[in-house]
C-alpha positions as CSV (number, residue, x, y, z in Angstrom):
1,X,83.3,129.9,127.7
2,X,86.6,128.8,128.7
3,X,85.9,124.8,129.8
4,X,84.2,124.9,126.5
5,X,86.9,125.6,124.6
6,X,89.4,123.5,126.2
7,X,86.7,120.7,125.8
8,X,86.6,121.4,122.0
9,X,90.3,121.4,121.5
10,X,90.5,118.1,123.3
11,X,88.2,116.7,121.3
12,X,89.8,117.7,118.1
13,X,93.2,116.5,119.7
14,X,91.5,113.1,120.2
15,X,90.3,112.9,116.7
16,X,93.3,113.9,115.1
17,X,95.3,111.3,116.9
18,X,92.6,108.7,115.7
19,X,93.3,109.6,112.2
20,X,96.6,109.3,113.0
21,X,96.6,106.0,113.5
22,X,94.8,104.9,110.5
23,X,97.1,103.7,107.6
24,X,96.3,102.9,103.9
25,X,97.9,100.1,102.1
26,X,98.1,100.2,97.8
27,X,99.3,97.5,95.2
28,X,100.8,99.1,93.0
29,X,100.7,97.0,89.7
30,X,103.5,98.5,87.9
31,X,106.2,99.0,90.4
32,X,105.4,95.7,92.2
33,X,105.0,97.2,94.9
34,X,103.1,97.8,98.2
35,X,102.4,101.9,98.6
36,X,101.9,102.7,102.7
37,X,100.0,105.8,102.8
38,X,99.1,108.2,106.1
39,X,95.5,109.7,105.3
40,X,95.8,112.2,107.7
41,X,99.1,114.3,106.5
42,X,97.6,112.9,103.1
43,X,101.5,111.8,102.5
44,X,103.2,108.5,101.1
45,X,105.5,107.0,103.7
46,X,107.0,103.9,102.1
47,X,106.6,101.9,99.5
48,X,107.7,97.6,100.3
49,X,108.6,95.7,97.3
50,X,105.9,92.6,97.5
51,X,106.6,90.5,93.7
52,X,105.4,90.8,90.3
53,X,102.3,92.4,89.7
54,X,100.4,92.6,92.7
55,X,96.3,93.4,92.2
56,X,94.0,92.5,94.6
57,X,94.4,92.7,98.7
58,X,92.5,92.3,101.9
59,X,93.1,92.6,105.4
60,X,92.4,89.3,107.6
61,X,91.0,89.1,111.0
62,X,92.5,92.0,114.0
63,X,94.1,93.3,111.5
64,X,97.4,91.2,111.7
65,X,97.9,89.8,108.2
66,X,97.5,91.7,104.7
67,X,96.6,88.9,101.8
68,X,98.1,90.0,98.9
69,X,97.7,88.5,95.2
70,X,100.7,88.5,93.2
71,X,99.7,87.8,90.0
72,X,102.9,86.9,88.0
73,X,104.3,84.9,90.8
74,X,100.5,82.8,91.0
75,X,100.2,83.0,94.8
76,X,98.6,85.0,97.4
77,X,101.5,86.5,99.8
78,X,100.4,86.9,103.9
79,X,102.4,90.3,104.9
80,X,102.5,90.9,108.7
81,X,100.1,94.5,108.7
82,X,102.1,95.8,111.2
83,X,106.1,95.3,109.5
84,X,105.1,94.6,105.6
85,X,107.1,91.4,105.8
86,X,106.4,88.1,104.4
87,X,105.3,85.8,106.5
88,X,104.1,82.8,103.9
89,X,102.5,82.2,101.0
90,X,99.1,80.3,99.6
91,X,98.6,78.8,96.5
92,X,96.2,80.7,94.6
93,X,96.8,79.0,91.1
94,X,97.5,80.7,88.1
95,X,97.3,84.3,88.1
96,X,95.4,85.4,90.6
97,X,93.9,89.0,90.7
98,X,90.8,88.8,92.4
99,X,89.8,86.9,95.9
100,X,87.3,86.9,98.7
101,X,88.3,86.3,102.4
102,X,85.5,84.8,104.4
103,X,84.4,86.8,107.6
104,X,86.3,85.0,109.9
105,X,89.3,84.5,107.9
106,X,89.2,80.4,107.3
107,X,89.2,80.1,103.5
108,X,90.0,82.2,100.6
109,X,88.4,82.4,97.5
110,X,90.1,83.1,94.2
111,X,89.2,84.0,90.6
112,X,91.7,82.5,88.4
113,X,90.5,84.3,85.0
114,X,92.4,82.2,82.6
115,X,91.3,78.6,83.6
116,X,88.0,79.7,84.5
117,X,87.6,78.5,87.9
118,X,87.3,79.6,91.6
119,X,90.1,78.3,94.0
120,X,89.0,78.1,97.5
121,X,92.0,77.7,99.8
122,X,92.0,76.5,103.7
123,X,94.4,79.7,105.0
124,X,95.8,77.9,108.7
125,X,96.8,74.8,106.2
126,X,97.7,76.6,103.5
127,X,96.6,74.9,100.7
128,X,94.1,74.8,98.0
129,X,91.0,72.5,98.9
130,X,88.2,73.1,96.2
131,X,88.5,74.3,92.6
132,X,85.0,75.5,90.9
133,X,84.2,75.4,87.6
134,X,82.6,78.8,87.0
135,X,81.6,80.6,83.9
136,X,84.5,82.0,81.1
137,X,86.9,84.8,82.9
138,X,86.2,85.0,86.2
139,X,86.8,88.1,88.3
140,X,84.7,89.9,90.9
141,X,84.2,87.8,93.9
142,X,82.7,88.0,97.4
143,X,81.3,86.3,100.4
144,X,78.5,87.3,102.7
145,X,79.0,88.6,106.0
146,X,76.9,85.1,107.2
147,X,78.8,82.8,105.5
148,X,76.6,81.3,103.7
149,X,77.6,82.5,99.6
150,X,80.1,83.3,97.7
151,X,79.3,85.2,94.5
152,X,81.5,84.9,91.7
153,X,80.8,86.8,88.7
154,X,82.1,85.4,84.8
155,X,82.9,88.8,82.6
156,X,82.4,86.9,79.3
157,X,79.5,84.7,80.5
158,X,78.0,88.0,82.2
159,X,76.8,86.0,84.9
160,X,76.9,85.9,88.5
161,X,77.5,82.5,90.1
162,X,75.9,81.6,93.4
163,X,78.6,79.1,95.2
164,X,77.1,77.8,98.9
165,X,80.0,77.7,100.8
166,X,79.0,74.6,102.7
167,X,79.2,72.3,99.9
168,X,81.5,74.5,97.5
169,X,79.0,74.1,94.6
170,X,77.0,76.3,92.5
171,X,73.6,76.2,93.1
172,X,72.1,79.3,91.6
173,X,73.1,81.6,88.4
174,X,72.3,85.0,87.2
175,X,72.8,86.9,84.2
176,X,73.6,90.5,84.4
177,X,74.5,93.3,81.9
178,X,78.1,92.7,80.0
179,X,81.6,92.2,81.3
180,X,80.6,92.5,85.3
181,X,84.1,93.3,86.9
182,X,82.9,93.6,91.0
183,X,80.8,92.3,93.1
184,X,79.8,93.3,97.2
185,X,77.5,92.1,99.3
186,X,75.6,94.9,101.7
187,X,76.3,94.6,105.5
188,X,73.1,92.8,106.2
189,X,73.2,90.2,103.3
190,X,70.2,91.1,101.7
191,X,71.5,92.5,98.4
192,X,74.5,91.7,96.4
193,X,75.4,95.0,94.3
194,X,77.5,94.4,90.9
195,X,79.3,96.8,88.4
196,X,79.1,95.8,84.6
197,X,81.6,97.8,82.9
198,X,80.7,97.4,79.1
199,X,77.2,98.0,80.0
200,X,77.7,101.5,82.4
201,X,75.4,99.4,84.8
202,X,74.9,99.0,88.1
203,X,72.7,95.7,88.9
204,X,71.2,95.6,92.5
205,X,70.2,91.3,93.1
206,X,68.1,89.7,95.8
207,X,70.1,87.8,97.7
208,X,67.1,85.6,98.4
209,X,65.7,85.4,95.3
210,X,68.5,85.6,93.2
211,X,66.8,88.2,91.0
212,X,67.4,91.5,90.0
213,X,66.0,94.1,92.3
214,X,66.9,97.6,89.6
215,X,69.3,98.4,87.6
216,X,70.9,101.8,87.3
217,X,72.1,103.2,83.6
218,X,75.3,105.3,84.8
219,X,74.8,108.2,82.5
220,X,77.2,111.2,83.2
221,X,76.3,114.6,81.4
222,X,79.0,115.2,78.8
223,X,80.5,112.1,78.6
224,X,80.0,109.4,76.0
225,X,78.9,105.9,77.0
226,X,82.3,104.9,76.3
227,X,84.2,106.6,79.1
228,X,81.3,105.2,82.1
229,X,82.6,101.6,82.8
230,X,82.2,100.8,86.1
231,X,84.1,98.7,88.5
232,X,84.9,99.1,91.8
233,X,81.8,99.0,93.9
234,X,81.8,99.4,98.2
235,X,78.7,100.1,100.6
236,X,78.5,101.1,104.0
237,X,77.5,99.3,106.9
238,X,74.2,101.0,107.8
239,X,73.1,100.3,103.9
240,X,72.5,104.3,103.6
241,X,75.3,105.2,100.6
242,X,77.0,103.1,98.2
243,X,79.7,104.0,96.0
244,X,80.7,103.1,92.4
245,X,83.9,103.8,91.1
246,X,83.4,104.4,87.0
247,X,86.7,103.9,85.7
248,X,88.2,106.4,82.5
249,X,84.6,108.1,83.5
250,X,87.5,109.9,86.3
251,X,84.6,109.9,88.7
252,X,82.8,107.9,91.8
253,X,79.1,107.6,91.3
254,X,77.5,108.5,94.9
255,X,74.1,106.3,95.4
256,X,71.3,106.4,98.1
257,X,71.4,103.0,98.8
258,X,67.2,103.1,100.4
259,X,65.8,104.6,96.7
260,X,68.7,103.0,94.6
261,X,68.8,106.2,93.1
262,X,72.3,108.3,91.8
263,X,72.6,111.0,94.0
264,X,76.2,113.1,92.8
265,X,79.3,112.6,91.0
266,X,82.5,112.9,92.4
267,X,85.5,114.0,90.5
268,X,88.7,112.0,91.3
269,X,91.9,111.3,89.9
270,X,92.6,109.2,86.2
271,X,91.0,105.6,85.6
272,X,89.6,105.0,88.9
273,X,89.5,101.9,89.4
274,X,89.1,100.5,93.6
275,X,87.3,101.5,96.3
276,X,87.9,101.8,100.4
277,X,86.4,103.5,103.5
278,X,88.5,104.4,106.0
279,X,87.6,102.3,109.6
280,X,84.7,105.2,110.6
281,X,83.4,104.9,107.3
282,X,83.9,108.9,107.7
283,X,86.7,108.9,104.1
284,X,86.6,107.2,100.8
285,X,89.6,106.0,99.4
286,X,90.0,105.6,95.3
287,X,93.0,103.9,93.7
288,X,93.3,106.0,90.3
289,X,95.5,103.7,87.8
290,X,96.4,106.3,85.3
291,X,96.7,109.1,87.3
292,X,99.2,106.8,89.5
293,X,97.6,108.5,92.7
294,X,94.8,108.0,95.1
295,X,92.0,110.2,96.1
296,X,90.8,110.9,99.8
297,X,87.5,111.5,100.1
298,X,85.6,113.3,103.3
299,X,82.0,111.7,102.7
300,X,80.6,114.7,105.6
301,X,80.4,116.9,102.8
302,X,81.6,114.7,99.5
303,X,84.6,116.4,98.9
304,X,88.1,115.5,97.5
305,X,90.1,116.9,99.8
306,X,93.7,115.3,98.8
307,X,95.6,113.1,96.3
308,X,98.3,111.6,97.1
309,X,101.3,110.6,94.5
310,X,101.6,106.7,95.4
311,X,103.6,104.7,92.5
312,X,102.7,103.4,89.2
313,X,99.2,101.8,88.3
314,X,97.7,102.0,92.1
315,X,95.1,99.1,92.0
316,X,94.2,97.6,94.9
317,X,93.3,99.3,98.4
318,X,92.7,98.6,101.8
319,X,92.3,100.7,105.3
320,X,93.5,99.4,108.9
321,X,93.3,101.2,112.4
């Protein structure tokens, strides 16, 4: 039995230093401010001033650059991922919360909510090379994993916009339930999932048709409709789970992403509002904006396992190696 054992505590060794390695990254809205989190002691370890009111963020290609929009300062800041310094700057336009970064990192696409339009921006050059004329207040944004679309979706004109990349212009619209807030695209690009958070809805769209495939009422048992209002929304690459974070609802809806059906709720921390898996897809991560925290989640056995104390108004998330 001995081997055994030694070959089980090596194993756990190995995972545990995998873990180790893995680091979360936070805006932080209020204290404008980047939040550097270690999952595994479940501990903040710094936090890096970044500029006034940072929201949304995403981590480029080999994970060497962090894209970070400031929205007071109207532009997207590149942060080296390794030393949380500056590095340069993109212009975004004005205000920028919201932006997708195309698979292999070329062009950025921003919502810019105010003058209702999508900014797409060449990222070596560094400048802004399209503007789109989408629908009134613009927000949750995404691109395909094949490069071919970029869905926008308008909270007032509660549609979703289909952009083709190649051309930059719309060529498709369609409405969903009111005030959609996020939009994702599944692994293989067959379906685009997106949150309505007046509504409580999840709406599940064709990517090839353009059409609605179901739609899922987000009903909680004791809550009123008020509190479900959902936003943040992530799946996982083998399209078995996806995950819907349901704002002052406190909790993250867990769905079977083969019957489209609401499996569990999780309980998290206050207002959650973003969503992010660690690299294995093995933890969730939830930016809770009221509860200035953010939950990990072990999705073996759907449990909240730790919060960790992060800043004020944690909004945006992201996970590297």
């Amino acid at each position: 039995m001995k081997p055994i054992f030694l070959s089980c505590a090596l194993l756990i060794e190995q995972l545990s230093i995998a873990a180790q390695a893995e680091t979360v990254i936070v805006t932080l809205e209020k204290d404008n401010a980047l939040a550097i989190v270690d999952p595994s002691e479940g501990k903040l370890i710094k936090t890096v001033d970044i500029g006034q009111r940072p929201r949304g963020i995403a981590l480029g290609p080999e994970n060497k650059y962090l894209y970070v929009a400031v929205s007071d300062d109207n532009e997207i800041k590149i942060i080296d991922a390794e030393s949380y310094k500056l590095v340069g700057q993109l212009p975004s336009g004005e205000d920028p919360e919201t932006f997708a970064l195309s698979p292999a990192g070329g062009r950025l696409y921003v919502s810019n909510e105010d003058d209702h339009l999508v900014t797409v921006i060449d990222v070596k050059a560094k400048k802004a090379i399209a503007q789109i004329k989408v629908g009134i207040e613009p927000e949750g944004i995404a691109v395909s994993n094949d490069n071919k679309w970029v869905a926008s979706a308008s909270e007032t004109t509660n549609m979703v916009h289909w952009i083709d990349i190649k051309t930059n212009q719309i060529v498709d619209n369609t409405l969903v339930d009111a005030r959609p807030r996020a939009v994702s695209f599944t692994a293989d690009n067959a379906q685009l999932w997106v949150t309505s958070e007046m509504a409580g809805t999840l709406t599940i769209l064709d990517v090839a048709t353009k059409k609605p495939i179901k739609k899922i009422k987000l009903n909680i048992a004791g809550l009123s409709a008020d509190k479900i209002q959902p936003v943040g929304v992530v799946i996982d690459r083998e399209r078995r789970w996806g995950y819907v974070a349901i704002g002052p609802a406190n909790r993250v809806a867990v769905i079977n992403a083969q019957t489209l059906e609401v499996e569990k709720f999780l309980l998290v921390g206050q207002r959650v509002w973003n969503l992010a898996f660690s690299p294995d897809q093995k933890r969730l991560y939830t930016t809770n904006g009221r509860s200035n925290d953010v939950s990990i989640i072990d999705l073996e056995n759907y449990e909240v396992v730790k919060s960790v104390a992060v800043g004020r108004f944690p909004w945006g998330i992201v996970s590297k190696p």
